[in-house]
N, C-alpha and C positions, 0 to 999 in steps of 0.2 A: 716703710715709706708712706709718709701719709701727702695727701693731696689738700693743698692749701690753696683759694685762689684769693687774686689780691681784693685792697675792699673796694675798689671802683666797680667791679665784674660782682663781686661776692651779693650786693642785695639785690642788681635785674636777675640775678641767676634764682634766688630764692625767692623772691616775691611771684617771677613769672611759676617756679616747683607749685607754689601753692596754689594759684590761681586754675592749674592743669588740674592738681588733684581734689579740688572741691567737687561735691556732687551739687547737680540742680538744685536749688531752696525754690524752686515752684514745685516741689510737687512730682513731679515727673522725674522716676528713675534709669530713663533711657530700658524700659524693659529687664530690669531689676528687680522683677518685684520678691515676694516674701521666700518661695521657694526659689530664688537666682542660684544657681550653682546644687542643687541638690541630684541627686540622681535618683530614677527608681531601679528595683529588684530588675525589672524586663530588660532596663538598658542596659544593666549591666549583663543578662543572659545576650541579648542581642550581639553586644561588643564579644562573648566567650566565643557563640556561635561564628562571629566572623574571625576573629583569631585562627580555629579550629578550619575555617574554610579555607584560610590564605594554608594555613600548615600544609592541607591536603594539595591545594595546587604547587607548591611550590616541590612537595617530594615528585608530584607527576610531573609536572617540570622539568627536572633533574633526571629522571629514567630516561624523558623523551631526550635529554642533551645528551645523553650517556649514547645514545643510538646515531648520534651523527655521526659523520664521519668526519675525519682531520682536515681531508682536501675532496675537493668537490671538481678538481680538475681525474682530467682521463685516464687513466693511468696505464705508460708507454706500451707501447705494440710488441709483445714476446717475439723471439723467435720462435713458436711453438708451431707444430706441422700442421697446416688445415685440415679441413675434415672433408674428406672426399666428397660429391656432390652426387646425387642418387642417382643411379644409370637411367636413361632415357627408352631403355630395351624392355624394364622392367615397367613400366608407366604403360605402354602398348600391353604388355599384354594381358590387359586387364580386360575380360570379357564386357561387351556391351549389351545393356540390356536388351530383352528381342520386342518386337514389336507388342501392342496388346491388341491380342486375337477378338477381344470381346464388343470392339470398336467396327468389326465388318457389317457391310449393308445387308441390309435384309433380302431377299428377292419379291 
């Protein structure tokens, strides 16, 4: 299937393609200059280094999702027997300390 269009459309459609893709003839390469597009060794360590980094977050990531839970709701009231509550008998008779002897007046 090829794409044909008719000729009334066919030279604005081409005359405008070319006039897009011409570069400045003053001079000015819009920040283009000699090395445009080259990379050095650093960028590419740099770009290794951040690959390497996303890696590591994303397995820590993944352990800490492993650790959630399914439902964050309550989950329903057992019927399981309470736990008795500590006697009140036992709380008394816990001796109180005596006074301190070494706080008396002098004569």
């Amino acid at each position: 299937m090829s794409l044909t269009l008719p000729a009334g459309v066919a030279l604005p459609v081409t005359a405008s393609a070319l006039v897009l893709t011409q570069q400045p003839g003053n001079g000015d390469n819009g920040g283009q200059g000699e090395d445009f597009g080259k990379s050095s060794p650093v960028g590419f360590l740099v770009l290794i280094l951040f690959l390497i980094a996303v890696a590591f977050l994303v397995r820590s990531m993944t352990k800490h999702l492993k650790r959630v839970p399914a439902s964050f709701d309550e989950p329903p009231a057992q019927d399981a027997p309470e736990q008795p509550e500590p006697k009140v008998e036992q709380a008394e008779a816990v001796e109180k300390p005596a006074k301190d002897s070494s706080t008396t007046k002098a004569d």
